[in-house]
C-alpha positions as CSV (number, residue, x, y, z in Angstrom):
1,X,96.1,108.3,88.6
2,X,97.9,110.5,90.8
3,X,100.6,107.6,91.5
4,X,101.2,107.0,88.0
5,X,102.2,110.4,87.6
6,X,104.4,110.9,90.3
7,X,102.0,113.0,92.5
8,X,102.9,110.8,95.9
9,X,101.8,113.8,98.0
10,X,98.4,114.7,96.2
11,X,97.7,110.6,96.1
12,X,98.4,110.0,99.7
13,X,96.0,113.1,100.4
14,X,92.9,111.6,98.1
15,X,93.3,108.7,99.6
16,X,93.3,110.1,103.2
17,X,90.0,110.7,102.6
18,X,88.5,107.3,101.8
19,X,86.7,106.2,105.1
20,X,86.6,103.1,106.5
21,X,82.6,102.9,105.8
22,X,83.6,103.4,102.1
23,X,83.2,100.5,99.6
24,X,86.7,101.0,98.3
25,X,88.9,101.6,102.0
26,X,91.0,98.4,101.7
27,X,91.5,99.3,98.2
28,X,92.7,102.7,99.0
29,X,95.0,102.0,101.8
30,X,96.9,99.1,99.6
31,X,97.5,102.3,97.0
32,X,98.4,104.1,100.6
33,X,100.8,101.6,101.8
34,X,102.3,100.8,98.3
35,X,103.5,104.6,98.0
36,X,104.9,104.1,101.4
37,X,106.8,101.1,99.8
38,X,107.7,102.8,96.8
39,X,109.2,105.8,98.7
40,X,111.4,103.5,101.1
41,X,109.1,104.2,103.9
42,X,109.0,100.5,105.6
43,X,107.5,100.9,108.7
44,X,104.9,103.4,107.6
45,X,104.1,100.8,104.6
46,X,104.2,98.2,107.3
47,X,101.7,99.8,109.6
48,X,99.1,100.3,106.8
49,X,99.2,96.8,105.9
50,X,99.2,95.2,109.2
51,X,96.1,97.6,109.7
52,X,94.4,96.0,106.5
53,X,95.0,92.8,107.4
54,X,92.8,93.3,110.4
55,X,89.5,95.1,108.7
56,X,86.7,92.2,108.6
57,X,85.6,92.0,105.2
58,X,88.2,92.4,102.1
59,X,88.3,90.8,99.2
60,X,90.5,87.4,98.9
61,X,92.9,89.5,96.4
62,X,93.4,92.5,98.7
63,X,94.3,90.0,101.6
64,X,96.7,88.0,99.5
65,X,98.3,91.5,98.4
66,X,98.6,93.0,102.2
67,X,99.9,89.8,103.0
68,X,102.5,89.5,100.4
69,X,103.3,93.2,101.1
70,X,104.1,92.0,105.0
71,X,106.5,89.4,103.5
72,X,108.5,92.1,101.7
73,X,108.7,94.7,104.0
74,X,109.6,92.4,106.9
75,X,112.2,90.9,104.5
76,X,113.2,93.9,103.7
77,X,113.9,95.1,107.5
78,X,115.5,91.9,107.7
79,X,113.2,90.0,110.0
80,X,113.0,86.9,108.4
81,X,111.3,84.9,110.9
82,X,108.1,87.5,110.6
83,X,108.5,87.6,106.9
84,X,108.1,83.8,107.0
85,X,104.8,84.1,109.4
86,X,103.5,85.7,106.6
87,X,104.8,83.7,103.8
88,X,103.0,80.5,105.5
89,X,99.8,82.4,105.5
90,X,100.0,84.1,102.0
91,X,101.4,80.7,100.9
92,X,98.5,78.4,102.4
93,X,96.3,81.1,100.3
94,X,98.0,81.1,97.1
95,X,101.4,80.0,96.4
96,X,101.6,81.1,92.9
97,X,101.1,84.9,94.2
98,X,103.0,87.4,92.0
99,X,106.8,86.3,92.4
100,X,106.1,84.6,96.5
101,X,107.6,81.2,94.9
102,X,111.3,83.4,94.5
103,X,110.9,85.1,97.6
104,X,110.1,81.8,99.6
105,X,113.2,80.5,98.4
106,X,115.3,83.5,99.3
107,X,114.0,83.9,102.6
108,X,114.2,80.1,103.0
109,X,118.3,80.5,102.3
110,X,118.3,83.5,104.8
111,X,116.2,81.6,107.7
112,X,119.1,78.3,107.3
113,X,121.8,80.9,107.6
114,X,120.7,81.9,111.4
């Protein structure tokens, strides 16, 4: 609720506070890392979801979403060969994944330019 109303500080602290021994911790740091997103902060964004993508057990939609997160991020930092790592494993999950089909193509066309 705090995102949705603009409270990126006050979110980011509730969220803080989710441990890793809670039932909702991958849940949490997606919200986490998506505010970093949302606030142009790549690397901090990136670091959260490379984090999540090493816990043990997640759920198969909060994978698919830290990897698809990965893809955007690294595309966004303009390293397209990581961004494709990730595509190929978010891919090989679910290619039908929010909008992964457009951003496979793009970073397709940017990976022929090199």
């Amino acid at each position: 609720a705090f995102k949705e109303m603009g409270l990126l500080n006050e979110a980011k602290e509730f969220l803080n506070k989710v441990t890793s021994e809670q039932e909702k911790y991958v849940a949490a740091q997606i919200l986490k890392g998506e505010i970093e997103f949302d606030s142009g902060s790549f690397l901090s964004a990136l670091d959260i979801f490379l984090q999540i993508l090493r816990v043990d057990k997640m759920e198969e939609n909060e994978m698919k979403e830290a990897l698809y997160y990965a893809v955007r991020i690294y595309f966004q930092l303009q390293n397209f060969e990581k961004a494709n790592q990730f595509a190929k494993k978010l891919g090989a999950i679910d290619s039908n994944y929010r909008n992964f089909k457009k951003i496979a193509v793009v970073l397709n066309q940017k990976l022929e330019k090199r």
